[in-house]
N, CA, C, O and CB atoms as a CASP TS submission, in Angstrom:
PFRMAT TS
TARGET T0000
AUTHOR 0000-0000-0000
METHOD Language model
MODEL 1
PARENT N/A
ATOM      1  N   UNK     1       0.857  -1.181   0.000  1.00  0.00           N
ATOM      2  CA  UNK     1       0.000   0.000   0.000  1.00  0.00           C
ATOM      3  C   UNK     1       0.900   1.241   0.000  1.00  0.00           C
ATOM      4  O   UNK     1       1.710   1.433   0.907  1.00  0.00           O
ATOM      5  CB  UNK     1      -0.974   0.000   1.240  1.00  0.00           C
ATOM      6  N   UNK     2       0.735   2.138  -1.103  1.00  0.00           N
ATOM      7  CA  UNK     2       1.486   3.813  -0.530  1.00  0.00           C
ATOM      8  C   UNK     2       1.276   4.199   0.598  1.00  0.00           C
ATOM      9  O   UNK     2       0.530   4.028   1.561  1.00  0.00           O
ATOM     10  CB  UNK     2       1.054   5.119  -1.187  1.00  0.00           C
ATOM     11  N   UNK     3       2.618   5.105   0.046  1.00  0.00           N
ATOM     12  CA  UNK     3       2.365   5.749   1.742  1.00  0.00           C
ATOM     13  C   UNK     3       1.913   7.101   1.198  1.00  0.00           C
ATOM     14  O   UNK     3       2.282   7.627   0.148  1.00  0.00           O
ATOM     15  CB  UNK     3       4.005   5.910   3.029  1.00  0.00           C
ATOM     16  N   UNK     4       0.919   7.640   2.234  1.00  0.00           N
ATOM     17  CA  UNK     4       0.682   8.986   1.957  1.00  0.00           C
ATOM     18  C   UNK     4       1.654  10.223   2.317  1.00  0.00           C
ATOM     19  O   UNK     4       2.254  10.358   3.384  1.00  0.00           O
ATOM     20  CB  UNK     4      -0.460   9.189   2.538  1.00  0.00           C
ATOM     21  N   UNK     5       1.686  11.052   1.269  1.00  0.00           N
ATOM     22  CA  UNK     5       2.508  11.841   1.004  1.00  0.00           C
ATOM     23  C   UNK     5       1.880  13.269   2.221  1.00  0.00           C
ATOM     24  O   UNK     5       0.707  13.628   2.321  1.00  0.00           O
ATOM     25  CB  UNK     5       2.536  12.002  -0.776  1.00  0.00           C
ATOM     26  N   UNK     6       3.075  13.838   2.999  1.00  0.00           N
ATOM     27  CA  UNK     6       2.331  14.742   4.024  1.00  0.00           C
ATOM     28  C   UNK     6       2.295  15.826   3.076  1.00  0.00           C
ATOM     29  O   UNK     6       2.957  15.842   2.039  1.00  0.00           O
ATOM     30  CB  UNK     6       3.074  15.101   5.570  1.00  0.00           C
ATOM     31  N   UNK     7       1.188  17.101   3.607  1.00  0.00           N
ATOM     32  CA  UNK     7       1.726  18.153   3.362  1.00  0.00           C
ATOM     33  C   UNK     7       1.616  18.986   4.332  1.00  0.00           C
ATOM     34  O   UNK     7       0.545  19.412   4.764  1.00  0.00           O
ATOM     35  CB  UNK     7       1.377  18.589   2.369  1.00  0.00           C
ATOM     36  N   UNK     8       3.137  19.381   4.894  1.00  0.00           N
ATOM     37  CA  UNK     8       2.777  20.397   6.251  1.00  0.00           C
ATOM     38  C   UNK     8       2.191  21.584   5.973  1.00  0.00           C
ATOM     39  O   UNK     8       1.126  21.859   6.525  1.00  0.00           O
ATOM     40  CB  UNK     8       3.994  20.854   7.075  1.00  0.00           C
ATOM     41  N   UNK     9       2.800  22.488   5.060  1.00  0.00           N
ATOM     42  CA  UNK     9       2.313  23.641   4.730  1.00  0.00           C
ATOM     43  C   UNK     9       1.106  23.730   3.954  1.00  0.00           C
ATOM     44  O   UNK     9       1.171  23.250   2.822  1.00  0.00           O
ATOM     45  CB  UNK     9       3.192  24.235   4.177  1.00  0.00           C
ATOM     46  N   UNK    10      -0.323  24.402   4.437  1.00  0.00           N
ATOM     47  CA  UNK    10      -1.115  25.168   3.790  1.00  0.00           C
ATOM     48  C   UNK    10      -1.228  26.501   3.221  1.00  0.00           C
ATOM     49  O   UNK    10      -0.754  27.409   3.903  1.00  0.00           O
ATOM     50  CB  UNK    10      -1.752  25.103   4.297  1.00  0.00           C
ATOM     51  N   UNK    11      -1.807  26.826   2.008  1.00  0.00           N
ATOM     52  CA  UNK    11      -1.794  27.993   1.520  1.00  0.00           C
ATOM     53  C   UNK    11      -3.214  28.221   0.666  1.00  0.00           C
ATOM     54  O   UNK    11      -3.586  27.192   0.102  1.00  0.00           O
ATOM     55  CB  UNK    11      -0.502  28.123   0.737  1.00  0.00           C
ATOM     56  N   UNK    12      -3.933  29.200   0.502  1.00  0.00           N
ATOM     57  CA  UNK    12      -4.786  29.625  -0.318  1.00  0.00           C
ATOM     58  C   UNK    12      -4.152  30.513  -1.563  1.00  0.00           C
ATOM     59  O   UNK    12      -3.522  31.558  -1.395  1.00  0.00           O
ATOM     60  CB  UNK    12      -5.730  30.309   0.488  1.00  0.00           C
ATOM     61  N   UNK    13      -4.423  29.931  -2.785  1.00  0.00           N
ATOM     62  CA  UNK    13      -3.912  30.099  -4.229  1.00  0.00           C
ATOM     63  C   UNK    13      -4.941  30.761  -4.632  1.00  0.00           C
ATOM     64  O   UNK    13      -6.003  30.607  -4.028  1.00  0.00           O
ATOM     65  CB  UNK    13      -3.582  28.850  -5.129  1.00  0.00           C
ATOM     66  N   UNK    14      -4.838  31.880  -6.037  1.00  0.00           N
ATOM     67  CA  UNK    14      -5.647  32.778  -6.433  1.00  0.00           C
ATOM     68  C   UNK    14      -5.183  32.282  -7.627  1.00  0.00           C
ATOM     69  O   UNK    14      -3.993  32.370  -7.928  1.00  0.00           O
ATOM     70  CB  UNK    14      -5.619  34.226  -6.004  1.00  0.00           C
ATOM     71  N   UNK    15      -6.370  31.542  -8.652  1.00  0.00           N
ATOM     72  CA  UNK    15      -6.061  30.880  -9.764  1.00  0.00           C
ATOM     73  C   UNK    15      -7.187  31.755 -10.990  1.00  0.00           C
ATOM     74  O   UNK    15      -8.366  32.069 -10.825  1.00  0.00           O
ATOM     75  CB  UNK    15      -6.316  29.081  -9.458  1.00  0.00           C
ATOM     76  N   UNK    16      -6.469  31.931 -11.972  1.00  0.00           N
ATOM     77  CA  UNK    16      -6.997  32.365 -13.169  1.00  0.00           C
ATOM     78  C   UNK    16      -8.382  31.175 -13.349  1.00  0.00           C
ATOM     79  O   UNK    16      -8.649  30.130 -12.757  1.00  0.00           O
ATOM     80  CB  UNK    16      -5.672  32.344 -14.469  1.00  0.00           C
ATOM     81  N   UNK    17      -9.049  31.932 -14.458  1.00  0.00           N
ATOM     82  CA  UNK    17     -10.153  30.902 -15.304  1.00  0.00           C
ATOM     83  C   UNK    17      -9.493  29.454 -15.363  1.00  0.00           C
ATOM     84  O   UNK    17      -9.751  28.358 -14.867  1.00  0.00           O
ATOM     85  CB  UNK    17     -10.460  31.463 -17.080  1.00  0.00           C
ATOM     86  N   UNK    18      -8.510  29.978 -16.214  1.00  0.00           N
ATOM     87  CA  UNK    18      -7.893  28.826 -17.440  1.00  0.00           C
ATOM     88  C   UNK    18      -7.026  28.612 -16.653  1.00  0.00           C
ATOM     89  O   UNK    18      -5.995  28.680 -17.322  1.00  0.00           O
ATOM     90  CB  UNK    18      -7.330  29.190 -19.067  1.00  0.00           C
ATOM     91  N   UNK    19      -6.730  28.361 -15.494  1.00  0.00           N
ATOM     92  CA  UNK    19      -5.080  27.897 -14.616  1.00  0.00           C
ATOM     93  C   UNK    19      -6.204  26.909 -13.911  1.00  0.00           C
ATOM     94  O   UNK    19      -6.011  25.702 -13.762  1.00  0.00           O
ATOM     95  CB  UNK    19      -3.851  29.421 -13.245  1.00  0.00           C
ATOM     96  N   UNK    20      -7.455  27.628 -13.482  1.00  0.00           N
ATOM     97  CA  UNK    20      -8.036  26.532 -12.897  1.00  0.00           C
ATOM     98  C   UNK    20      -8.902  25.401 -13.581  1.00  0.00           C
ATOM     99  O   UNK    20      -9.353  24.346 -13.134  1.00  0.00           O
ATOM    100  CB  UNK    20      -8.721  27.048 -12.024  1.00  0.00           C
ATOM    101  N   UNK    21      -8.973  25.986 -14.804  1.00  0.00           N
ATOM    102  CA  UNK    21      -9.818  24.524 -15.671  1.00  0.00           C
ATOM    103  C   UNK    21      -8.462  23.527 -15.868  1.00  0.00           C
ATOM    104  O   UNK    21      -8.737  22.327 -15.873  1.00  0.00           O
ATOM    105  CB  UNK    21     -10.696  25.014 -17.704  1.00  0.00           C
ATOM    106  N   UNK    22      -7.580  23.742 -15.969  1.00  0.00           N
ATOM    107  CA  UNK    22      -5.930  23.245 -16.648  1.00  0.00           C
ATOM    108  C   UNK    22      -5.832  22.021 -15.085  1.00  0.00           C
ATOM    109  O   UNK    22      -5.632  20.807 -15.060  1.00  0.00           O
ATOM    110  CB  UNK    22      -4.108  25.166 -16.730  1.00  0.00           C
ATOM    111  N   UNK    23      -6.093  23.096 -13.860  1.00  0.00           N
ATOM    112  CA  UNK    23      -6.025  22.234 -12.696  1.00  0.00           C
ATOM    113  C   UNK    23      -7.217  20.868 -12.689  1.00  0.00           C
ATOM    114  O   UNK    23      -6.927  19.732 -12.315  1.00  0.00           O
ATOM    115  CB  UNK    23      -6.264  23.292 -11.386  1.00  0.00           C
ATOM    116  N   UNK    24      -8.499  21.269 -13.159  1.00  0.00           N
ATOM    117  CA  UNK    24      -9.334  20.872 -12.624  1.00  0.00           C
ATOM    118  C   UNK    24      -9.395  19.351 -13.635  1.00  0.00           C
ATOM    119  O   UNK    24      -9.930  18.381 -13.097  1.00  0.00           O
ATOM    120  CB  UNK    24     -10.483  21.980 -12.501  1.00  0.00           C
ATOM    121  N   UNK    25      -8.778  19.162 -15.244  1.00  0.00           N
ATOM    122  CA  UNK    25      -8.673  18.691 -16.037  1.00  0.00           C
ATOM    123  C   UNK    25      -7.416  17.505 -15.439  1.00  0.00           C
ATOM    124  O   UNK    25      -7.367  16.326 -15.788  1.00  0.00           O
ATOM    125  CB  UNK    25      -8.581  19.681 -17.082  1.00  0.00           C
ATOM    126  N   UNK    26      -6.418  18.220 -14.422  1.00  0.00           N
ATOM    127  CA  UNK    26      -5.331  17.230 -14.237  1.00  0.00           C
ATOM    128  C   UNK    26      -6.411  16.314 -12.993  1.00  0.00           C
ATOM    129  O   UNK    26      -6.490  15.086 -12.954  1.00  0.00           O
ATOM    130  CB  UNK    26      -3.510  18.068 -13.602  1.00  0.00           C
ATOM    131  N   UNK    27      -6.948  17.002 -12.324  1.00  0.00           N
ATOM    132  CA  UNK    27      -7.260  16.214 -11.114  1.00  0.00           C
ATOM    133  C   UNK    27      -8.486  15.273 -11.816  1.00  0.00           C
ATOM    134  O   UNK    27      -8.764  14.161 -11.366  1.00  0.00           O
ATOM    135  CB  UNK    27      -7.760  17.267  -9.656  1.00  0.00           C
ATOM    136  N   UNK    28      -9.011  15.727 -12.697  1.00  0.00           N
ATOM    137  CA  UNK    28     -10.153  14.556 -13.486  1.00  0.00           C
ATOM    138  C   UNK    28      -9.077  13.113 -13.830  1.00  0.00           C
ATOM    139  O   UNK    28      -9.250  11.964 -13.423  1.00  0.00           O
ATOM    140  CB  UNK    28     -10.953  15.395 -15.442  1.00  0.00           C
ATOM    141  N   UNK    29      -8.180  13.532 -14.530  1.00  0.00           N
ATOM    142  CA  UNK    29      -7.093  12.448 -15.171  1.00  0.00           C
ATOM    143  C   UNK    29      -6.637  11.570 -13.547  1.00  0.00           C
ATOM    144  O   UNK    29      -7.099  10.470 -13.243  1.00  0.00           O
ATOM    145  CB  UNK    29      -5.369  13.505 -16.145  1.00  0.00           C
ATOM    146  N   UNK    30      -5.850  12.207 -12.854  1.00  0.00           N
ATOM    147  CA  UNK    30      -5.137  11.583 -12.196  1.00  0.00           C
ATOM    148  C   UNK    30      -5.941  11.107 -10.804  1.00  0.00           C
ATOM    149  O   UNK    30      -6.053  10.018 -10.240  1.00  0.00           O
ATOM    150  CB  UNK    30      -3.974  12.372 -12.085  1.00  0.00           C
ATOM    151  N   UNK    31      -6.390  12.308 -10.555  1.00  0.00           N
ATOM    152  CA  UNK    31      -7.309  12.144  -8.823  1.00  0.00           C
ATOM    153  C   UNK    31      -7.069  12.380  -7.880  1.00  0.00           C
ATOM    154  O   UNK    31      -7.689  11.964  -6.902  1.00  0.00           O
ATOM    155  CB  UNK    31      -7.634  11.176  -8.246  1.00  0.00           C
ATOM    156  N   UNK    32      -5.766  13.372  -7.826  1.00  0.00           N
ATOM    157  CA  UNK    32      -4.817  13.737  -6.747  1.00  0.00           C
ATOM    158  C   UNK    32      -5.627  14.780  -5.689  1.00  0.00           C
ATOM    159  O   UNK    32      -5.527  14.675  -4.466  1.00  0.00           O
ATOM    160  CB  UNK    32      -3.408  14.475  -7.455  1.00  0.00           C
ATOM    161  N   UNK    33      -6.348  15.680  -6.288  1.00  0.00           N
ATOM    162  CA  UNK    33      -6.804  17.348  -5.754  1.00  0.00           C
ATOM    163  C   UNK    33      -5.683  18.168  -5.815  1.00  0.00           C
ATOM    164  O   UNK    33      -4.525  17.863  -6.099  1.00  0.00           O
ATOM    165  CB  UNK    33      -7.356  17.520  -4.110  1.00  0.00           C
ATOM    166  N   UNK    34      -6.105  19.115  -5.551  1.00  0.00           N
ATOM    167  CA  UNK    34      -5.768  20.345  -6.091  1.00  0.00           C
ATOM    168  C   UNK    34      -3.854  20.405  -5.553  1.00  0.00           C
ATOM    169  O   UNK    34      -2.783  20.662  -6.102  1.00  0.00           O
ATOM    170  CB  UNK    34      -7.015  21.719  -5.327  1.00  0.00           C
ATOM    171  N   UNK    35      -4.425  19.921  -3.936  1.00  0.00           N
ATOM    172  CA  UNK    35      -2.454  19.918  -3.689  1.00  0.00           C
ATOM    173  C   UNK    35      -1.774  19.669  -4.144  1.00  0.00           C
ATOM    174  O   UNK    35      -0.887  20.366  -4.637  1.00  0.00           O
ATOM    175  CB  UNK    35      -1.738  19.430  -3.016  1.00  0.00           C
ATOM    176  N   UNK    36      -1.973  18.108  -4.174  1.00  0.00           N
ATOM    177  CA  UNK    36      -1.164  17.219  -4.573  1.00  0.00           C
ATOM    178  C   UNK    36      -0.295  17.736  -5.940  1.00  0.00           C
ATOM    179  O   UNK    36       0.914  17.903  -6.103  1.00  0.00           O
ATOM    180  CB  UNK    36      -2.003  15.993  -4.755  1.00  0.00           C
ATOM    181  N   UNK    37      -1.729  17.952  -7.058  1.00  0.00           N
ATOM    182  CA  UNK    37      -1.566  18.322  -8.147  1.00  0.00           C
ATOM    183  C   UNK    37      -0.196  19.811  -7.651  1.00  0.00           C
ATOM    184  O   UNK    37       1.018  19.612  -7.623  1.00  0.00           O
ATOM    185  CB  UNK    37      -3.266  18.643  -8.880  1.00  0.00           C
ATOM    186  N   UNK    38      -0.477  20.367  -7.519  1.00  0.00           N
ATOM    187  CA  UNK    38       0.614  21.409  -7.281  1.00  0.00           C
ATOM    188  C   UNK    38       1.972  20.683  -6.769  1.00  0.00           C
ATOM    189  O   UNK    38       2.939  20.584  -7.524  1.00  0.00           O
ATOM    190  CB  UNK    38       0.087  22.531  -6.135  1.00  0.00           C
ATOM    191  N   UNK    39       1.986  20.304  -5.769  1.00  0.00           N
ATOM    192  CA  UNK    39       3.297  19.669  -5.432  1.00  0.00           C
ATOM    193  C   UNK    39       3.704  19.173  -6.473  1.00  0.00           C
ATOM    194  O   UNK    39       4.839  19.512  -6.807  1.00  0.00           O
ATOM    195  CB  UNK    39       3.339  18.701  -4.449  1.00  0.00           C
ATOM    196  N   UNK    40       2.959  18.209  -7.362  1.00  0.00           N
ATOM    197  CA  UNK    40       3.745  17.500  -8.488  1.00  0.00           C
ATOM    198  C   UNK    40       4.106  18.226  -9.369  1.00  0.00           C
ATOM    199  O   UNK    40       4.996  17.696 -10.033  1.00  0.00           O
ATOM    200  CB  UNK    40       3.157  16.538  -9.133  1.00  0.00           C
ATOM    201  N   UNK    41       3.739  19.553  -9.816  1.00  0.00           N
ATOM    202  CA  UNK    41       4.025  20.175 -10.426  1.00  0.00           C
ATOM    203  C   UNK    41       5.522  21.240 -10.192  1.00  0.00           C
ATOM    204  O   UNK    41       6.401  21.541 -10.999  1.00  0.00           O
ATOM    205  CB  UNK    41       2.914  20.523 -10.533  1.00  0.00           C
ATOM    206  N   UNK    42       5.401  21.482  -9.253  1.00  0.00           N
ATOM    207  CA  UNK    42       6.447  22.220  -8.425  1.00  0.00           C
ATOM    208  C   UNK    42       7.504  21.413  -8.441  1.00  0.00           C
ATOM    209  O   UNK    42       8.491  21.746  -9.097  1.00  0.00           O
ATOM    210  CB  UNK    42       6.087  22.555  -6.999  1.00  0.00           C
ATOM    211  N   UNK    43       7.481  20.188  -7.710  1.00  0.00           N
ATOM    212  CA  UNK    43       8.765  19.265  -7.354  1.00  0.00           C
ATOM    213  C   UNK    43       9.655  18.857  -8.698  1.00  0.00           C
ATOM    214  O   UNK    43      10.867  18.824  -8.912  1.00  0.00           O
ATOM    215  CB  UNK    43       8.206  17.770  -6.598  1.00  0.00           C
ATOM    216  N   UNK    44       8.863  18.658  -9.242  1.00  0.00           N
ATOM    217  CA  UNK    44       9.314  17.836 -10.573  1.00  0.00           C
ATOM    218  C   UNK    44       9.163  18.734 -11.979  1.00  0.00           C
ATOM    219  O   UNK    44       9.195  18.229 -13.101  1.00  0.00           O
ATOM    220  CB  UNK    44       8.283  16.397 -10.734  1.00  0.00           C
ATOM    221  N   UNK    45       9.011  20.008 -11.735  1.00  0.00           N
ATOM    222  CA  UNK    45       9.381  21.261 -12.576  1.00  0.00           C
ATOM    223  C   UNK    45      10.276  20.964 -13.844  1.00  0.00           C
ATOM    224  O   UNK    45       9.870  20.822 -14.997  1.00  0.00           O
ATOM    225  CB  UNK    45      10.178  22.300 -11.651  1.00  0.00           C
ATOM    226  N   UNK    46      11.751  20.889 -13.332  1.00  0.00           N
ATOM    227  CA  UNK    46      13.029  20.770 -13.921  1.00  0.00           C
ATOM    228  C   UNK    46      12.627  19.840 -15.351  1.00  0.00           C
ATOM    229  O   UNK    46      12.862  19.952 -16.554  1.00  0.00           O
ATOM    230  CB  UNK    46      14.192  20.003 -12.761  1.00  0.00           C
ATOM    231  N   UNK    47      11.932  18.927 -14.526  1.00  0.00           N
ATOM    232  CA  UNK    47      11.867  17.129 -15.695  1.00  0.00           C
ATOM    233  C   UNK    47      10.661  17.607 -16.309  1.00  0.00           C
ATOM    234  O   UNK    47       9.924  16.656 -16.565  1.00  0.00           O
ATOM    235  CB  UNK    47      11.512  15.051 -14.745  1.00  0.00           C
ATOM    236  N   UNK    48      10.203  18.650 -16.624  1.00  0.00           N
ATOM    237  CA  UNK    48       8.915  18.943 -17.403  1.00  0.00           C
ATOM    238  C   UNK    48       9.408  20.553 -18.342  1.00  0.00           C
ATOM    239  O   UNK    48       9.304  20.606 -19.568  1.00  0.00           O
ATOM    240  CB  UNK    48       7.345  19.168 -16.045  1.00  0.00           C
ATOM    241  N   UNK    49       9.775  21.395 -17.750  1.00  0.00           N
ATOM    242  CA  UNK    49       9.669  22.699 -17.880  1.00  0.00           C
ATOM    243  C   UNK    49      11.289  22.837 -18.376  1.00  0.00           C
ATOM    244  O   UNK    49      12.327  22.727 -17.723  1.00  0.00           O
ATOM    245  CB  UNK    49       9.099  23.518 -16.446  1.00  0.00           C
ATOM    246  N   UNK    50      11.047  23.137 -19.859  1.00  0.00           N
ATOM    247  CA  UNK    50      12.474  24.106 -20.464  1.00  0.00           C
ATOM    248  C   UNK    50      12.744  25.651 -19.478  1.00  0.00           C
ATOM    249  O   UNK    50      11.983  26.602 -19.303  1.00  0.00           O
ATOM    250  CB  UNK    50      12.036  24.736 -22.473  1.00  0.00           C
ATOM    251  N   UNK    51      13.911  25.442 -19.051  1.00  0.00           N
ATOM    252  CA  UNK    51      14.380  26.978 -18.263  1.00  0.00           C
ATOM    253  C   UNK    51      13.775  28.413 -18.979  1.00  0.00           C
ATOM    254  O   UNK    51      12.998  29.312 -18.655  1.00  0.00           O
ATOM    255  CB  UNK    51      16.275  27.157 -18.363  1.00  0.00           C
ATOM    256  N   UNK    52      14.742  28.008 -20.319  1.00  0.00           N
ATOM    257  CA  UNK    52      14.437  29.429 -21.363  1.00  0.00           C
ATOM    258  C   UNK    52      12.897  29.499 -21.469  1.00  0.00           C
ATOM    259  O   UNK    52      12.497  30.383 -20.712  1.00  0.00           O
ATOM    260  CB  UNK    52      15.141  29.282 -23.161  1.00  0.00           C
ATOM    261  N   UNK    53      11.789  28.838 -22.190  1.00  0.00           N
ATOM    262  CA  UNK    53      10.401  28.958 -22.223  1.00  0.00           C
ATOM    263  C   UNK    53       9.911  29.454 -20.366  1.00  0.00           C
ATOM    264  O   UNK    53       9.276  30.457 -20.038  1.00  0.00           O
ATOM    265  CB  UNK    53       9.739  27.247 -22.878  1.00  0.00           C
ATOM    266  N   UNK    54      10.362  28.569 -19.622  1.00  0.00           N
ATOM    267  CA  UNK    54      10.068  29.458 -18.354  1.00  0.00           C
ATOM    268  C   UNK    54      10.398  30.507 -17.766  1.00  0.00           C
ATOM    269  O   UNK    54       9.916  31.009 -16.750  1.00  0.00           O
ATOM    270  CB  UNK    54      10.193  29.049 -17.600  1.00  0.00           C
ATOM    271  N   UNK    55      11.163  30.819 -18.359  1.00  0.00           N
ATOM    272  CA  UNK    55      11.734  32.400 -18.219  1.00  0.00           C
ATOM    273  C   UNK    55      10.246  33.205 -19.054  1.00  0.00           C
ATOM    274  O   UNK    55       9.321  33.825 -18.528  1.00  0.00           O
ATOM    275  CB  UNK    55      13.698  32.706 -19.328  1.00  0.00           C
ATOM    276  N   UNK    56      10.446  32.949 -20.220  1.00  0.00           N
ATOM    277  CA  UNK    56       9.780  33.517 -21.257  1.00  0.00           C
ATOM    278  C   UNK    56       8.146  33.682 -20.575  1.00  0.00           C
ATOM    279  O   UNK    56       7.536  34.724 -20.818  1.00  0.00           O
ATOM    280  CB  UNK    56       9.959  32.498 -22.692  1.00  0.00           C
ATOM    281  N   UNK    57       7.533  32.663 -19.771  1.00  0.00           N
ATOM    282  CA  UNK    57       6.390  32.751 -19.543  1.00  0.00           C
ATOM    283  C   UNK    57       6.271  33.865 -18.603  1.00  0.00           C
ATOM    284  O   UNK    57       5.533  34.844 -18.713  1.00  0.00           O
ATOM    285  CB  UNK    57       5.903  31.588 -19.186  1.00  0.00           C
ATOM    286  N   UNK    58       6.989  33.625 -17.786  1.00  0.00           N
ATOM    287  CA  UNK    58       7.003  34.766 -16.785  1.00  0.00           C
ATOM    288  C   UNK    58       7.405  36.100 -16.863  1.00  0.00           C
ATOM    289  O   UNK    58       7.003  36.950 -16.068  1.00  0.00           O
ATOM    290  CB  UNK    58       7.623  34.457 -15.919  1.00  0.00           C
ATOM    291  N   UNK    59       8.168  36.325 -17.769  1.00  0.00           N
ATOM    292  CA  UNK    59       8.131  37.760 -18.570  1.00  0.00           C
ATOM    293  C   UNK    59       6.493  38.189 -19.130  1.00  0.00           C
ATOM    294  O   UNK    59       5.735  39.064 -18.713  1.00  0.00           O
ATOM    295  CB  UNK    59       9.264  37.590 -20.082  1.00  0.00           C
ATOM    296  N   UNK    60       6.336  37.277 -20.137  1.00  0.00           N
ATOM    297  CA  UNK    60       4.992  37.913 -20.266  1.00  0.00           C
ATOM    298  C   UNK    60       4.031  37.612 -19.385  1.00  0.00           C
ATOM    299  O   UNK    60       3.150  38.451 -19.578  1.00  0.00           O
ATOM    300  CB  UNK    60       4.444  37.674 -21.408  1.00  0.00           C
ATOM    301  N   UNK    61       3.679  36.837 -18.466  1.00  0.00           N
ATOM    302  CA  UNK    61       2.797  37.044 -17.565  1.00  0.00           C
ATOM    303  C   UNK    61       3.225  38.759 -16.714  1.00  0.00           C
ATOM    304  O   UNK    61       2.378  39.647 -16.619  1.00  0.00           O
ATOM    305  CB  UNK    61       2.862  35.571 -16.581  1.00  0.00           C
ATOM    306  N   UNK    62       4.608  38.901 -16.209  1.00  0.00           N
ATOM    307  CA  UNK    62       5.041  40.007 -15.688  1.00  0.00           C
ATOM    308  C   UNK    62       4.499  41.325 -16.769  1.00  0.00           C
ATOM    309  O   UNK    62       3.875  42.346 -16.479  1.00  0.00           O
ATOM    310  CB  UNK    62       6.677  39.815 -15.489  1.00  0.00           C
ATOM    311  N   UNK    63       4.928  40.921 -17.888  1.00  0.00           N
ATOM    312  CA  UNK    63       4.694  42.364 -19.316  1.00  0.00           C
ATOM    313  C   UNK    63       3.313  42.531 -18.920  1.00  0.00           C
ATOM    314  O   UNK    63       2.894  43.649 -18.621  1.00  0.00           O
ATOM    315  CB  UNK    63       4.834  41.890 -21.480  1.00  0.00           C
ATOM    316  N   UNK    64       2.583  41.516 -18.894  1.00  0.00           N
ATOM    317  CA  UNK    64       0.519  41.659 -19.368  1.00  0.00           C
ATOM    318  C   UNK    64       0.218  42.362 -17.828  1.00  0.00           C
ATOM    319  O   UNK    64      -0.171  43.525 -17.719  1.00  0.00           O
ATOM    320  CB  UNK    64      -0.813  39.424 -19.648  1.00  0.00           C
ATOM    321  N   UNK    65       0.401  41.687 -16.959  1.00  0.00           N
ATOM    322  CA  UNK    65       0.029  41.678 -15.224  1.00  0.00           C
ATOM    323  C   UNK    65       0.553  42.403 -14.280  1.00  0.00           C
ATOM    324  O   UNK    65      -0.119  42.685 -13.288  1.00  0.00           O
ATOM    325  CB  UNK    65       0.273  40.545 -14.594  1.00  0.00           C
ATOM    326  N   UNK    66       1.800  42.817 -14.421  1.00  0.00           N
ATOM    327  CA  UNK    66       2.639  43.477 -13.439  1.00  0.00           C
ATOM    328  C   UNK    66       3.367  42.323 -12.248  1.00  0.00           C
ATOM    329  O   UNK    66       3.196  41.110 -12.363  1.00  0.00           O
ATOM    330  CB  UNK    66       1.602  44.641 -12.680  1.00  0.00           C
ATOM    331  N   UNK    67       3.792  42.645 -11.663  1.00  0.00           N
ATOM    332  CA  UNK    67       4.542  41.847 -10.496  1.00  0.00           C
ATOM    333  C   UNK    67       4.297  42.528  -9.311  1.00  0.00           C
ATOM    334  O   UNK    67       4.669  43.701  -9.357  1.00  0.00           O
ATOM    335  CB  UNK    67       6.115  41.710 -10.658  1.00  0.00           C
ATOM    336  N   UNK    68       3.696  42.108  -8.061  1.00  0.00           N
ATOM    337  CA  UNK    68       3.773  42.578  -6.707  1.00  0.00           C
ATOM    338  C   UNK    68       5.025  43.149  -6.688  1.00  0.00           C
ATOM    339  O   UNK    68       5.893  42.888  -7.521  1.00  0.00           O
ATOM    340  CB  UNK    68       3.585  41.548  -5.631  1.00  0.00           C
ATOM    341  N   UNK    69       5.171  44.011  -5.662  1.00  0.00           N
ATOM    342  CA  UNK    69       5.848  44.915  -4.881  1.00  0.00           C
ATOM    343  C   UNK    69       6.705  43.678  -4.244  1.00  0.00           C
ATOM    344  O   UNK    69       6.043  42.764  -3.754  1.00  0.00           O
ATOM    345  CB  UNK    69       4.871  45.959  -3.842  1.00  0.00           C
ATOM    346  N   UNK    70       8.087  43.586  -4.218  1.00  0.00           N
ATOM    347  CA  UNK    70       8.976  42.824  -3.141  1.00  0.00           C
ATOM    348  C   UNK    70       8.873  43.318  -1.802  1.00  0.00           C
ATOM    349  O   UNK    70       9.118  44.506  -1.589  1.00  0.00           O
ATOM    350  CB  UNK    70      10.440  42.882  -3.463  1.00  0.00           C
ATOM    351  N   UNK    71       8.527  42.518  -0.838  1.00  0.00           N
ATOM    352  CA  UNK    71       8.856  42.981   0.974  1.00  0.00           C
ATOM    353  C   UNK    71      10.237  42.998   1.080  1.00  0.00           C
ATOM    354  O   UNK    71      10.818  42.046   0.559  1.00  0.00           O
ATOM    355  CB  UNK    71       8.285  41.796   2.314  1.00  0.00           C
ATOM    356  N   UNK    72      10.641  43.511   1.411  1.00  0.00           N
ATOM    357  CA  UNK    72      11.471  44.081   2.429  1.00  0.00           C
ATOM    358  C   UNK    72      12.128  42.772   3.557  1.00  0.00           C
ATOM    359  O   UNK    72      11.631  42.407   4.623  1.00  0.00           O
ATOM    360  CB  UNK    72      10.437  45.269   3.248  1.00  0.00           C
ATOM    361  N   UNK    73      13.136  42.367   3.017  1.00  0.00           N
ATOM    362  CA  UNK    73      13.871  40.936   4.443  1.00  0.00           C
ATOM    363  C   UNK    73      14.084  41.348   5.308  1.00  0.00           C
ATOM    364  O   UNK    73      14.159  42.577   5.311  1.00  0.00           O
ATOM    365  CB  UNK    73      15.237  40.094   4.431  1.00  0.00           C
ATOM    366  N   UNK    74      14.253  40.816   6.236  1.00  0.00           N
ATOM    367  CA  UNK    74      15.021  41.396   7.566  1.00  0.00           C
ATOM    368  C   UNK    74      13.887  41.761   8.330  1.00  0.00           C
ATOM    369  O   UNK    74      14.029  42.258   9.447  1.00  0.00           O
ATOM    370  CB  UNK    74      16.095  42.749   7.361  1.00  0.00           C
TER
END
């Protein structure tokens, strides 16, 4: 039997239309929910996601959307 995978940290995500049909389409396929689905996506990034195209996305998401304000460390 697996073992279940923890997740310590919770967070509430603010998902587009189409980020959340894209989500809602993986969790139909696989059956994970919504976390899971994220963790797998996150962890295993590298083995899916070209650097350069991910650069590229996030420029234009940044060009169309803007980028929050950075806090302040310390």
């Amino acid at each position: 039997m697996p073992k279940r995978y923890p997740l310590p940290k919770r967070f509430n995500a603010a998902l587009s239309e189409d980020a959340y049909a894209r989500l809602r389409g993986l969790n139909e396929r696989w059956g994970l929910g919504n976390n899971y689905l994220l963790v797998v996506l996150l962890e295993y990034l590298d083995a899916y996601a070209d650097p350069g195209k991910l650069d590229q996305a996030f420029e234009r998401f940044i060009e169309e959307y803007g980028a929050p304000e950075r806090k302040a460390e310390g």
